[in-house]
C-alpha positions as CSV (number, residue, x, y, z in Angstrom):
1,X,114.5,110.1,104.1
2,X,113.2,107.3,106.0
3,X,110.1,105.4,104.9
4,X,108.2,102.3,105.4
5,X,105.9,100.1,103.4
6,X,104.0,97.0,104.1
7,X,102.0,94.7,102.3
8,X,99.2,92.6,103.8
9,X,98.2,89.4,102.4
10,X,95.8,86.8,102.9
11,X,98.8,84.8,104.6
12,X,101.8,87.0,105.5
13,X,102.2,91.0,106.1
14,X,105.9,92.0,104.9
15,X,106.9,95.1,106.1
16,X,110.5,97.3,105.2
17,X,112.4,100.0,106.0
18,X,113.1,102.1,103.1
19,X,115.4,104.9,102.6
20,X,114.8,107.1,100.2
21,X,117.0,109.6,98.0
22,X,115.2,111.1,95.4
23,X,111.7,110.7,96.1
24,X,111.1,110.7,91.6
25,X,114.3,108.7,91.3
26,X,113.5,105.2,90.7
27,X,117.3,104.4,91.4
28,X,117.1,105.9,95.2
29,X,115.0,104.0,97.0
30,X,116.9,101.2,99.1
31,X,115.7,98.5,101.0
32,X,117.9,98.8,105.0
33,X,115.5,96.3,106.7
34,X,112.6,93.2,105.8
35,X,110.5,91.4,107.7
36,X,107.7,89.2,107.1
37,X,104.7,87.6,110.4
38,X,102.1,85.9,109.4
39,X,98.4,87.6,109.1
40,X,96.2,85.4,111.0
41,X,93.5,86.2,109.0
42,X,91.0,83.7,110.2
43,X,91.2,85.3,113.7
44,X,89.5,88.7,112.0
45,X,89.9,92.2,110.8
46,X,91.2,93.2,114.7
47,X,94.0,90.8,114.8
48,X,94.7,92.1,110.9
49,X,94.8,95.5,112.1
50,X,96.8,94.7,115.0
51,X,99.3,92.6,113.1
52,X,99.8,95.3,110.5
53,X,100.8,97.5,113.5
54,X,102.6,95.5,114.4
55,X,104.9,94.8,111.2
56,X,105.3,98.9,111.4
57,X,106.2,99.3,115.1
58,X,108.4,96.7,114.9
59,X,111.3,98.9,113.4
60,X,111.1,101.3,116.7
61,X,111.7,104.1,113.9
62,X,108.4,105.2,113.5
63,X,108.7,108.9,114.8
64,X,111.4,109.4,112.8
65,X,110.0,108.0,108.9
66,X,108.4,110.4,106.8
67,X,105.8,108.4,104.9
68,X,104.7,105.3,106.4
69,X,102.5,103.1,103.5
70,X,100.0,100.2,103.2
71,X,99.3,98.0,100.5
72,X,96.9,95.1,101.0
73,X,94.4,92.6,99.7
74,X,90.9,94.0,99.0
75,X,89.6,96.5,97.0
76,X,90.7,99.7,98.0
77,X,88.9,103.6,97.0
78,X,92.5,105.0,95.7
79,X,91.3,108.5,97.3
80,X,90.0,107.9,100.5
81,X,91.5,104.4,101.3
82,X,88.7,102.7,102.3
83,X,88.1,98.9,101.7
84,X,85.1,98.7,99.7
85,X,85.5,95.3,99.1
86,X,87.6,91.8,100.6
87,X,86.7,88.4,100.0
88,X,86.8,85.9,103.7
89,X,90.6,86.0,102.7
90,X,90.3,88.9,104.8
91,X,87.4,88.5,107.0
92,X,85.7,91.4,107.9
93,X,88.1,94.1,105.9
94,X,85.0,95.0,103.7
95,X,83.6,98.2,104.5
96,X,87.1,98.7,106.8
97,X,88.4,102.9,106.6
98,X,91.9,101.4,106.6
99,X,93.9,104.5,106.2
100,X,92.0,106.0,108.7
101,X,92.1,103.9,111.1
102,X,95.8,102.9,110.4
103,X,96.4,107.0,110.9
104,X,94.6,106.9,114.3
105,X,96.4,103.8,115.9
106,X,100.0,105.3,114.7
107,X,98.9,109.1,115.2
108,X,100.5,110.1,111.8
109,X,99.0,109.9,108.4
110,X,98.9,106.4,106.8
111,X,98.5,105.9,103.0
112,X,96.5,103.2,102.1
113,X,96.3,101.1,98.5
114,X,95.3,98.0,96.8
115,X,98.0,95.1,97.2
116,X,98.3,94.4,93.1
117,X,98.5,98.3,92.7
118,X,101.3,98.6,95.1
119,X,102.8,96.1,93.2
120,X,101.8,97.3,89.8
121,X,103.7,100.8,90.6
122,X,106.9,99.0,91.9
123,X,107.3,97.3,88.9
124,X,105.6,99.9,86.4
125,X,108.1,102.7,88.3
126,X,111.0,101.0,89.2
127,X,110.9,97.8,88.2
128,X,110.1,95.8,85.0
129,X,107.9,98.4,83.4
130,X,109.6,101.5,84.0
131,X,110.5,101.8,80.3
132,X,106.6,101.7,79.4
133,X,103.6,103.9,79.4
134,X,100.5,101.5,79.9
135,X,101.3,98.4,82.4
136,X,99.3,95.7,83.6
137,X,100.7,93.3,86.0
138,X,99.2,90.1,87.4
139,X,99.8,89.4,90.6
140,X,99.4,85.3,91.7
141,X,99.2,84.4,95.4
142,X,96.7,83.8,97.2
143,X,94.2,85.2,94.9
144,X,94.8,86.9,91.9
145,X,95.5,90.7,91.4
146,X,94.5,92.3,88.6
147,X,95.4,96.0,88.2
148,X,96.8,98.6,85.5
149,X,98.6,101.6,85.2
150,X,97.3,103.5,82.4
151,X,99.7,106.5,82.6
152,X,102.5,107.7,85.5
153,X,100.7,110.2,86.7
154,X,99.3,108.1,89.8
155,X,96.0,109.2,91.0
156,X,92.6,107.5,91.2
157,X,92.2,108.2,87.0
158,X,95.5,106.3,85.9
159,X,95.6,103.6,88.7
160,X,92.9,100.7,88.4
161,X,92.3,97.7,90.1
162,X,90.5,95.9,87.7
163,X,89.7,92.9,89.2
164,X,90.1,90.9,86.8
165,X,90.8,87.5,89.4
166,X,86.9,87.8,89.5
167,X,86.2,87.6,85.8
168,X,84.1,84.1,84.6
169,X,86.1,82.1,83.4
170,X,84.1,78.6,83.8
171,X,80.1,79.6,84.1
172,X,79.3,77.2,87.8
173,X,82.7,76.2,88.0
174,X,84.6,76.0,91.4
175,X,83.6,78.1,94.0
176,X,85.5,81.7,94.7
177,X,86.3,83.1,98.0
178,X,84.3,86.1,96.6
179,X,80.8,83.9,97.1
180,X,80.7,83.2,92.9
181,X,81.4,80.8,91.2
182,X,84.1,80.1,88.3
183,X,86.1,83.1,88.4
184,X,89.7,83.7,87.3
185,X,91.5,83.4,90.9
186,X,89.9,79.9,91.9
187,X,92.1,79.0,88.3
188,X,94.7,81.0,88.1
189,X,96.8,81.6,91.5
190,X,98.9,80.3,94.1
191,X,96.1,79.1,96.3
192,X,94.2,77.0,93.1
193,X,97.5,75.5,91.7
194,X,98.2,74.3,95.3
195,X,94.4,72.5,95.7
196,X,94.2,70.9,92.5
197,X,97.7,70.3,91.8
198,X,99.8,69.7,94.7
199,X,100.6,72.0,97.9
200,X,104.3,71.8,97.2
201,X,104.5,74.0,93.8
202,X,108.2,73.2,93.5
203,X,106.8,69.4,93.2
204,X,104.0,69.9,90.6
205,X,106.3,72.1,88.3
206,X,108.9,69.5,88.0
207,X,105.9,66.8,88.3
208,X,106.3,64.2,85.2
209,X,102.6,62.4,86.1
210,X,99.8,62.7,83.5
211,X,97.0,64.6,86.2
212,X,99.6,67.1,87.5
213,X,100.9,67.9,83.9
214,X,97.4,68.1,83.1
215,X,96.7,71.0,85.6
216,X,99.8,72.6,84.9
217,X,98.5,72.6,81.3
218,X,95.3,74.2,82.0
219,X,97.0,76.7,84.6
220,X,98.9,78.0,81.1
221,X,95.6,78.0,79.2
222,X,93.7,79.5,81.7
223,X,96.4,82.4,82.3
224,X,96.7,83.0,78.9
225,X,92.8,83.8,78.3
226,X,92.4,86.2,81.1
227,X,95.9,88.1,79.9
228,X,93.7,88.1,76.0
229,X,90.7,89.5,78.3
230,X,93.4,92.6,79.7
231,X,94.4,93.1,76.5
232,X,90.8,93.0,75.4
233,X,89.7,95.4,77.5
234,X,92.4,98.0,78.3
235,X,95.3,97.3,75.4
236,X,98.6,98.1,77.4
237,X,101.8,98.0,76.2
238,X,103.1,95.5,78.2
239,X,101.7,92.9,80.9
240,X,103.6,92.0,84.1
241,X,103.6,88.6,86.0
242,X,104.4,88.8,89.7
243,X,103.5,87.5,92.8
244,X,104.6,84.2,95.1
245,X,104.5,81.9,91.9
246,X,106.7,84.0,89.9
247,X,109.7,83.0,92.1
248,X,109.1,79.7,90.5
249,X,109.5,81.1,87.3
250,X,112.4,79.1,85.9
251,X,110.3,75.6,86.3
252,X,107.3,77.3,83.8
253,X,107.6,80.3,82.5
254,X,109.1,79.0,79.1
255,X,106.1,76.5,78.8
256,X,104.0,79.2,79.6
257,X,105.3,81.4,77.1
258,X,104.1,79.3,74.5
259,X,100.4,79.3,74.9
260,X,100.4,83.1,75.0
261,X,102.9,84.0,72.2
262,X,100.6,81.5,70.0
263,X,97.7,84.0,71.3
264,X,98.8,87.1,71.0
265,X,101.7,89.4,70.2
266,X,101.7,92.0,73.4
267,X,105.1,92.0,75.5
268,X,104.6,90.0,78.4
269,X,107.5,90.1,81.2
270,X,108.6,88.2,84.7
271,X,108.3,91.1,87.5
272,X,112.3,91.7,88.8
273,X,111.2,93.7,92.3
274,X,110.0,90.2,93.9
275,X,108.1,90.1,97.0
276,X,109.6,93.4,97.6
277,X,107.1,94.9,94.8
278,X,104.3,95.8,96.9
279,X,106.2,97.5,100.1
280,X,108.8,99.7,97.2
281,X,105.1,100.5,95.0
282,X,103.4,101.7,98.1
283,X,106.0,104.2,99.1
284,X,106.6,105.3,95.8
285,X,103.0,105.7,95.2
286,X,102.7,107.8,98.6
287,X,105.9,110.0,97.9
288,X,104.7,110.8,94.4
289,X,100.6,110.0,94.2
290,X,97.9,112.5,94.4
291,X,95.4,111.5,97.1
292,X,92.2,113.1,97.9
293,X,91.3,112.3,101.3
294,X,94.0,110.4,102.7
């Protein structure tokens, strides 16, 4: 069957054309097509709406897929796919009835989920975690996803979006996208790496200066204590690190690796799906979830 996923942003929507074999067999699903356009977030929820329609329309398949999917930034009800919260990454999304109106501007259901979840279940099904019951990933981009899987079963009781890029880390410390201060994303993402380190993150990993290694040093600290905070809180067996600054991996992972493994002793893996995470995770999640009102 064909299917199509997207995943929305703060700065890009990528969208794909998925074909499907097996809708429970992680081994079927096959990327045909990719795309990624830009979001053009600070023009407002419309242009959002309209761009995300766009990345869909764009394979002039539409009629013909079986399960079209969305995965985006904000947090997302898992049953009724409504945005009950999005920081100004995505102005005007809070409060949005995305799969609704999604459904009524293609005339055919639209399934609608939580960016990091999407993610989360194309690693935690097909990807990285697949061999695990518990996952949480991390996703680091512009913000910083925060979600687990607590079983396979995939409705709103084993899927979480925990949020965790808006835990305290720093009490007043730099200000959040969210309207607080201090919290996990302003420290630990793409977006705070680039601002206090240097917009090129190719650069600042291979940096050799004092004040870049310095952030980079803190990035792994800072990392590391909201991973002990997930493991804190919900124990899973193993934690996943995806997202944009992943594909950098090979410039920082191993220096990473040795702040956490000082810390603590739960597997912690790269995600191996890429930016293709969130479009597989929200088809699977649509071909195989239980929804309530979507």
């Amino acid at each position: 069957m064909l299917t199509i996923g997207v995943d929305v942003g703060g700065t890009s929507i990528k969208s794909s054309l998925i074909e499907v074999g097996d809708p429970c067999d992680a081994d079927s699903y096959q990327i045909l097509k990719f795309f990624t356009l830009p979001t053009e977030a600070v023009k407002g929820r419309d242009t959002i709406v309209d761009n995300i329609v766009k990345s869909i329309e764009q394979f002039e398949c539409t009629d013909k897929c079986q399960a079209i999917s969305v995965a985006s930034a904000g947090t997302i009800d898992w049953d009724s796919g409504n945005v009950t919260f999005a920081t100004q990454a995505l102005p005007g999304f809070t409060g949005l009835e995305l799969s609704k109106t999604l459904s009524q501007r293609l005339g055919r259901r639209v399934v609608a989920i939580n960016d990091a979840v999407g993610a989360l279940i194309g690693e935690g099904m097909l990807g990285a975690g697949k061999k695990y019951d518990s996952v949480m990933m991390f996703t680091l981009g512009t913000g910083l996803g925060a979600s687990l899987l607590k079983d396979k079963q995939l409705n709103a009781q084993s899927v979480v979006d925990t949020r965790l890029g808006h835990l305290c880390l720093y009490e007043g410390g730099r200000d959040c996208l969210c309207g607080k201060k201090g919290c996990a994303e302003s420290y630990v993402s793409a977006t705070a790496l680039k601002k206090y380190g240097n917009e090129n993150l190719y650069h600042l990993f291979k940096a050799t200066d004092i004040v870049q290694r310095r952030v980079l040093a803190n990035f792994y600290k800072d990392l590391t204590s909201v991973a002990l905070k997930s493991i804190e809180l919900y124990r899973p067996d193993l934690i996943i690190v995806g997202g944009g600054v992943i594909e950098l991996a090979e410039y920082w992972w191993q220096n990473f690796l040795k702040e956490y493994k000082a810390a603590t002793d739960t597997p912690i893996a790269c995600a191996s799906l890429g930016n293709k995470a969130g479009v597989l995770g929200s088809v699977y999640a649509m071909l195989n979830g239980t929804f309530e009102k979507q």
